[in-house]
C-alpha positions in Angstrom: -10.1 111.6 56.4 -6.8 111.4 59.2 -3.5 110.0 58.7 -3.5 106.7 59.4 0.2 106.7 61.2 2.0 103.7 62.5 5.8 104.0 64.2 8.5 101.8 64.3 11.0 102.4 67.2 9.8 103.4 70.8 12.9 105.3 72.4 12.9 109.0 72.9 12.5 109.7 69.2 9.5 107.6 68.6 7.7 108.9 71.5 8.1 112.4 70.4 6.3 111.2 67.5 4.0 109.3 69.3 2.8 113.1 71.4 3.0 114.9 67.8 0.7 112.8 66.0 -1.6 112.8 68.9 -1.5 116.5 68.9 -2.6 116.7 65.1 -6.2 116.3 64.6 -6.0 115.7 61.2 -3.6 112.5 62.1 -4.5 108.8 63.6 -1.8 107.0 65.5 -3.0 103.4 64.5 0.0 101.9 66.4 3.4 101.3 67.4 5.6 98.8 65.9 8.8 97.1 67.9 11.7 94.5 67.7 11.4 93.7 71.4 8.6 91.7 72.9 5.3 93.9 72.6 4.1 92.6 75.8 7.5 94.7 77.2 6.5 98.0 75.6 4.1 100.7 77.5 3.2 103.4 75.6 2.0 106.9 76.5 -1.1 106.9 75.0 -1.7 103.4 75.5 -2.1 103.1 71.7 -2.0 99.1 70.2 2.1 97.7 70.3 2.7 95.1 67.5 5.6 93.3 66.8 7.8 95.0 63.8 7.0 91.2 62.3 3.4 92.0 61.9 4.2 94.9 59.6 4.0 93.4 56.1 0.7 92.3 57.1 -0.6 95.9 57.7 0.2 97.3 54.7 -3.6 98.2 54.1 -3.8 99.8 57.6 -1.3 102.4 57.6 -0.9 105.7 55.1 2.7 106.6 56.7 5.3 104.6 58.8 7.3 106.7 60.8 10.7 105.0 61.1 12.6 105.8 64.4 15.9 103.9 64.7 19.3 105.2 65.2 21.0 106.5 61.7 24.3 104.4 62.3 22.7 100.9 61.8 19.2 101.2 62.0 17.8 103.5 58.9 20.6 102.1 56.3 18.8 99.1 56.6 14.9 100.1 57.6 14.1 102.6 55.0 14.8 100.5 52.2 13.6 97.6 53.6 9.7 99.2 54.7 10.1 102.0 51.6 8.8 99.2 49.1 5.6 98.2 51.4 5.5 101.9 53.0 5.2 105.6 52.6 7.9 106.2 55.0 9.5 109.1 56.5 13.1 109.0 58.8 15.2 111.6 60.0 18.8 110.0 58.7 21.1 112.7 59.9 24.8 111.1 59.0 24.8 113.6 56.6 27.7 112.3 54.7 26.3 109.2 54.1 22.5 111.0 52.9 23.5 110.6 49.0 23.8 106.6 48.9 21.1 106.7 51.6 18.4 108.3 49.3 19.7 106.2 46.3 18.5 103.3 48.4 15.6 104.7 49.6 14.6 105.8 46.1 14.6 102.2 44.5 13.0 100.6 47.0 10.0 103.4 47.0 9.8 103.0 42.2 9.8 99.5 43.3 6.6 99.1 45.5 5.3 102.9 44.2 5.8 104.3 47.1 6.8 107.6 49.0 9.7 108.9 51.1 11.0 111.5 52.7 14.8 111.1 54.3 16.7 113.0 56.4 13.6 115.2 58.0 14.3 116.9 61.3 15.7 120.3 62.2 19.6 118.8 60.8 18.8 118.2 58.0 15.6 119.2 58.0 14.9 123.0 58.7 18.2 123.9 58.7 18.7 122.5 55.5 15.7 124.3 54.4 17.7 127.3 55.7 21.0 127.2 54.0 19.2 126.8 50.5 16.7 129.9 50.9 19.7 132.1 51.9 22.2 130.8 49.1 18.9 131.5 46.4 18.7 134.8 47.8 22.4 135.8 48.4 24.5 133.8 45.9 27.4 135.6 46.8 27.9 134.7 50.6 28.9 132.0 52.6 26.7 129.6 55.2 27.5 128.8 58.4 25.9 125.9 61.1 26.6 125.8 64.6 24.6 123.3 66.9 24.1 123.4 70.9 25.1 123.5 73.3 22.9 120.3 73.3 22.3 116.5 73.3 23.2 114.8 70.0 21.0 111.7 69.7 23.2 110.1 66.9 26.1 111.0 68.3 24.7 109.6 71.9 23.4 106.4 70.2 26.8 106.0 68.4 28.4 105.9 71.4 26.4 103.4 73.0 26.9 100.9 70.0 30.7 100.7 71.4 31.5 96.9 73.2 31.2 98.1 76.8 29.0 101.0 77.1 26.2 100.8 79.4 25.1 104.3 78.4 25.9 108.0 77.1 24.9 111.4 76.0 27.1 113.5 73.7 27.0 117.5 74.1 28.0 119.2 70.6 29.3 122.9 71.9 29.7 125.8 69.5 33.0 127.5 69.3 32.3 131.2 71.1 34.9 132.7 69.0 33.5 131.1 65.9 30.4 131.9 66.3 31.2 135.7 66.9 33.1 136.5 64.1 30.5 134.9 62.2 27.5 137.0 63.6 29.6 140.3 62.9 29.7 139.2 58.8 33.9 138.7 59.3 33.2 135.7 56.8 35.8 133.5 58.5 37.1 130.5 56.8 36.9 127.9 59.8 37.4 124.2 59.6 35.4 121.6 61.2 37.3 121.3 64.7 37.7 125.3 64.4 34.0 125.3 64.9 32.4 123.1 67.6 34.0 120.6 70.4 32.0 117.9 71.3 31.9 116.6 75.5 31.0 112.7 76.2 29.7 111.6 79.5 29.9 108.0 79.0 28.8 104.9 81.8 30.8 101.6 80.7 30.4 98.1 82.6 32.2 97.0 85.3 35.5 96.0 84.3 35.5 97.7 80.6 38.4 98.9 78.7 38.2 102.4 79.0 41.2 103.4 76.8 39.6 101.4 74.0 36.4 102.8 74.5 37.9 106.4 74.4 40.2 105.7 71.6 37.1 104.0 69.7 35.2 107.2 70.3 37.1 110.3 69.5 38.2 108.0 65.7 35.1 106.9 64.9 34.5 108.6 61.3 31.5 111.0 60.8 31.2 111.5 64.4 33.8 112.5 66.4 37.4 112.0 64.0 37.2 115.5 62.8 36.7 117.2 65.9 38.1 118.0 69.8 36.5 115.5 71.4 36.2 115.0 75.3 35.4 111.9 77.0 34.2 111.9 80.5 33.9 108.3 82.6 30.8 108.4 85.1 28.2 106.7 86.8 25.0 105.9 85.5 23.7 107.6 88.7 25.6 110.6 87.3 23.9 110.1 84.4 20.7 109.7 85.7 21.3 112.8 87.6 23.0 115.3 85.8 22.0 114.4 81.7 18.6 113.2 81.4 17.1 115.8 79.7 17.4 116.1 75.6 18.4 119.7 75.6 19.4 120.7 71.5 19.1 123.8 69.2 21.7 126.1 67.0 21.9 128.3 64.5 22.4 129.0 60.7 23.9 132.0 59.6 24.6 133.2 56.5 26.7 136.3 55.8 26.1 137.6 52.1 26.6 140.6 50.1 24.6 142.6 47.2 27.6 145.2 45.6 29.0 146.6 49.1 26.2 145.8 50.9 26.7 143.2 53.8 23.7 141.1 54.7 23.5 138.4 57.7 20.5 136.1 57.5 19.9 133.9 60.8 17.9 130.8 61.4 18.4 129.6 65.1 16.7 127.0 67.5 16.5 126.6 71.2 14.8 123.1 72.1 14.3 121.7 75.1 13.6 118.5 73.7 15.3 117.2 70.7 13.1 114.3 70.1 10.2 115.8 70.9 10.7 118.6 68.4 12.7 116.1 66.0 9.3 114.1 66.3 6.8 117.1 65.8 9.0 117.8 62.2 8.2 114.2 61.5 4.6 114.3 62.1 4.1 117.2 59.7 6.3 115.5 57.0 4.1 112.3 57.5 1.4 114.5 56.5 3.2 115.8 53.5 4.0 112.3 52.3 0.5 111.2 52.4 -0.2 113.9 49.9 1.9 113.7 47.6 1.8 109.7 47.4 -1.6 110.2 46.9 -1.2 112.9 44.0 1.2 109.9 42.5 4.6 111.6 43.4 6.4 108.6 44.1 10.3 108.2 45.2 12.3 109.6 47.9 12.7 113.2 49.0 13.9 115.1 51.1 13.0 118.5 52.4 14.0 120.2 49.9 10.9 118.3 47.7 7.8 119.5 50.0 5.9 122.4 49.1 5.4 124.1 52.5 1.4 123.8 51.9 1.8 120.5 52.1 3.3 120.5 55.9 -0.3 121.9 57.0 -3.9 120.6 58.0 -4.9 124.3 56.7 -6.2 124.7 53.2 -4.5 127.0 50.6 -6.9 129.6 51.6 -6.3 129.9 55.4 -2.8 130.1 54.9 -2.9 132.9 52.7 -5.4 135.1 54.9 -3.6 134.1 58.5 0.3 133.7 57.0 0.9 135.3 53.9 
């Protein structure tokens, strides 16, 4: 029996989903579900587009709903809302905010006895998944996470939310010093800004305030307050031109010790897609949510919750011969 998978949200993240579940054989795209017209929306694969109204009355048809909206307004609101009719998985990535988030999530999921992962992705998500295996294994050490040079699609989406922006991508850099001393086990104590700058290339309407918009941007909490932040002005040709890819990746690094021994364990990522890849995490975690709902795990989760099994179409027995 496949997946039955419907996704809400059609921008780059949902259609990363949309070419992941298509590429699982084990999962069914039933459709995709939007706040615009439907008669506006062209997918990929051509699969059905409902309005996001016609949800409730689908509750029968789909196993997993794979939520796709932006995590500054969107998902605050979506997952609890479709949690309660839903097993639902998002990738909420404000990671400040992923506490009160999952306390949402989590009532709305005991209310209608349903299942939900939050927060899945690569960060949070793998990385996550990587910081927590290293600390069990080297409680005396220290983690580090470095992202990009890449496209941030919250921080790109944030950005866009601003009174008078037509358009922008945000590229989160790595510090090169940082990330040295950190690869030679120096254990540096660095703060936030010490770490990464982030770079804005941001197309505003005619006429826009510009100062407001850059002011707005580099002291907008969570995103961009605790960090040197750059804000370039150009044209959506520009744009068009020079930024259309989705470009992402990093690293995790954690620098431990057992006695005088020095250990460095390293997780890293180089996408050439973030949604895409963002979307292909999702897909497996749709499949994980499935399974456990059905085993009458109910609630939210988060990575941290999912056997690895769980992620796969392959029985227990195939993974231990081809992985193990």
């Amino acid at each position: 029996m496949k997946v039955r998978i419907g996704i809400l949200g059609y921008g780059n993240l949902g259609k990363g989903v949309e070419k992941a579940v298509l590429a699982n054989s084990d999962e069914e795209l039933v459709g995709v579900f939007t706040r615009r017209d439907p008669s506006t929306v062209k997918t990929a694969s051509d699969v059905k587009v409902f309005s996001a109204d016609e949800l409730p009355d689908l509750r029968d048809k789909l196993d997993v709903l794979v939520l796709c909206g932006g995590s500054a307004t969107d998902l605050p609101k979506m997952t609890p809302e479709y949690a309660e009719m839903f097993n639902v998985v998002d990738s909420f990535d404000t990671h400040a905010k992923i506490p009160e988030h999952f306390k949402n999530v989590d009532s709305a999921c005991k209310r209608g006895q349903k299942t939900a992962v939050i927060s899945a992705g690569w960060d949070p998500g793998l990385f996550s998944l990587a910081r927590l295996y290293s600390k069990c294994i080297l409680p005396a050490g220290n983690d580090y996470t470095f992202w990009g040079r890449g496209v941030s699609q919250g921080h790109s989406d944030a950005i866009r939310r601003i009174e008078g922006v037509v358009d922008a991508r945000q590229y989160t850099v790595p510090v090169p010093e940082a990330l040295e001393k950190v690869r030679n086990g120096e254990n540096p104590t660095l703060t936030t800004r010490q770490k990464h700058t982030r770079e804005c290339f941001v197309v505003v309407e005619e006429g826009a305030d510009k100062a407001r918009i850059e002011k707005e941007i580099k002291n907008m909490p969570n995103y961009f307050s605790d960090y040197d932040t750059t804000v370039n002005f150009i044209t959506k040709e520009e744009l068009d031109a020079e930024h259309k890819g989705l470009p992402h990746g990093g690293s995790v690094i954690y620098s431990g010790s057992t006695g005088e021994n020095k250990h460095v364990i390293e997780f890293s990522l180089k996408l050439d897609s973030n949604p895409e890849f963002t979307g292909s995490v999702l897909a497996a975690v749709a499949r994980a949510v499935f399974r456990m709902n059905s085993e009458g795990i109910v609630g939210a989760k988060t990575m941290f919750d999912i056997a690895p099994a769980y992620l796969s179409p392959l029985s227990g027995e195939e993974l231990r011969a081809h992985f193990l």
